[in-house]
C-alpha positions as CSV (number, residue, x, y, z in Angstrom):
1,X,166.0,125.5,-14.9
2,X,165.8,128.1,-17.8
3,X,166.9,131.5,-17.7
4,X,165.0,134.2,-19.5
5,X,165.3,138.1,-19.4
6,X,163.4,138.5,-16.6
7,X,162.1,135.6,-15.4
8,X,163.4,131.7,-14.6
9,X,161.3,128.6,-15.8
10,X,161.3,124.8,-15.1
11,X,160.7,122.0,-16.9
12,X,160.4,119.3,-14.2
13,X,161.0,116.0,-16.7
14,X,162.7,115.1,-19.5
15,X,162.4,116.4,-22.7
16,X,161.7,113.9,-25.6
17,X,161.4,115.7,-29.0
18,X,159.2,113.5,-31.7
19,X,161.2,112.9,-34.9
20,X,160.9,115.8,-36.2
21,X,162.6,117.1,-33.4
22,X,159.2,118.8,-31.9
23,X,158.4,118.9,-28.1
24,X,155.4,120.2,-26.0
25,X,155.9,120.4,-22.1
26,X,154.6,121.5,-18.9
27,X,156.5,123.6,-16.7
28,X,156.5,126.8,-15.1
29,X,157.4,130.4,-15.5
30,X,158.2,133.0,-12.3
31,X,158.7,136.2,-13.7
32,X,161.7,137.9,-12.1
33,X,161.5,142.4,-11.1
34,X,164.9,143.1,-12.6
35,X,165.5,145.8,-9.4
36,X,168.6,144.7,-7.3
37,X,167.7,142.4,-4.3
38,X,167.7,145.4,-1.6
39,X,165.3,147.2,-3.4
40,X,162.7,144.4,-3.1
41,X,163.2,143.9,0.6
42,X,159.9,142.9,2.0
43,X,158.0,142.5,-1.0
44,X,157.0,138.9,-1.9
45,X,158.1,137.6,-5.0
46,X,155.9,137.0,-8.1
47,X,154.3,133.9,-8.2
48,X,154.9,130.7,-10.6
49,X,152.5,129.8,-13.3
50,X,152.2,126.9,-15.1
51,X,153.0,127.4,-19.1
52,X,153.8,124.7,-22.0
53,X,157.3,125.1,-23.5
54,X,156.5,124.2,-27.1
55,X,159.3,123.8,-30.3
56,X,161.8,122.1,-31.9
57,X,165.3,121.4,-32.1
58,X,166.8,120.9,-35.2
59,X,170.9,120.9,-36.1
60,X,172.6,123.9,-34.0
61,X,169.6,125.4,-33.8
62,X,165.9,125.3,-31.2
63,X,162.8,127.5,-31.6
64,X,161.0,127.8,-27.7
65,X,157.7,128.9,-27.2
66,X,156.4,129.7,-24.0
67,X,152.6,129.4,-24.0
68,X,150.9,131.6,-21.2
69,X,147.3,130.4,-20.1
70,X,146.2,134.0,-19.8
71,X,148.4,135.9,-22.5
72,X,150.3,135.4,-26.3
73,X,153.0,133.5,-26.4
74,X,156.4,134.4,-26.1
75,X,159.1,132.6,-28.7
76,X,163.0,132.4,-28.3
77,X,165.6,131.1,-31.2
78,X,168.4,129.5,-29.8
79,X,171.5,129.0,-32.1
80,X,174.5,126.7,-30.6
81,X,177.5,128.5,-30.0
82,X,176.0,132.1,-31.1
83,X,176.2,135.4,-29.1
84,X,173.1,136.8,-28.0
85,X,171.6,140.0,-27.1
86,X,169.5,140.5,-24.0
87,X,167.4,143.3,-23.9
88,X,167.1,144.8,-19.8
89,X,163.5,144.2,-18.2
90,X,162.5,147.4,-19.2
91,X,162.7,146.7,-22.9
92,X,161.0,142.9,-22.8
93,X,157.5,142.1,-23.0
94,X,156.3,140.6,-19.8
95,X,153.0,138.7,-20.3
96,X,152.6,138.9,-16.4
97,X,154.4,142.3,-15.2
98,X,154.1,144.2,-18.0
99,X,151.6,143.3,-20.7
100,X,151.3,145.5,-23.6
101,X,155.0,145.6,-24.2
102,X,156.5,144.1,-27.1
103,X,159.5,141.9,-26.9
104,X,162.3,141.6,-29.9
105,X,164.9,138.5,-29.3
């Protein structure tokens, strides 16, 4: 399972980064509404989609792509053992809910 502002993905077999570290996967992305759970009583949740989860690991740190079928991409860098700001729902881009917003990670 990953954990994204906003949204969960999974990756449903193992990773196995070529030697430069690079990967390219299938998996999926459910984007999440950000209200609190009884404010979305008795409305469905959004649905999965598949995505690739493209990158590469290299020392502490892994660059993530998320490749939508019907929108940009989205890209994460991850640094082991660093702090991390998370921008609220509001403030990400959301290639499904909300898709002209711009995303800063």
């Amino acid at each position: 399972m990953l954990e994204f502002p906003c949204a969960n993905g999974r990756i449903e077999r193992s990773i196995h980064p070529d030697h430069d570290g690079r990967f390219d996967v299938e998996g999926t992305y459910t984007p999440l509404r950000g209200n609190a759970p009884s404010d979305d009583a008795g409305v469905p949740a959004p649905a999965s989609e598949p995505v690739r989860y493209i990158g590469r690991a290299h020392g502490d740190e892994m660059t993530i792509s998320i490749r939508f079928r019907d929108a940009e991409s989205e890209t994460f860098v991850l640094k082991r053992g660093a702090s991390a700001t998370v921008p609220l729902c509001s403030e990400i881009r959301n290639p499904i809910l909300n898709p002209k917003t711009e995303t800063t990670i």
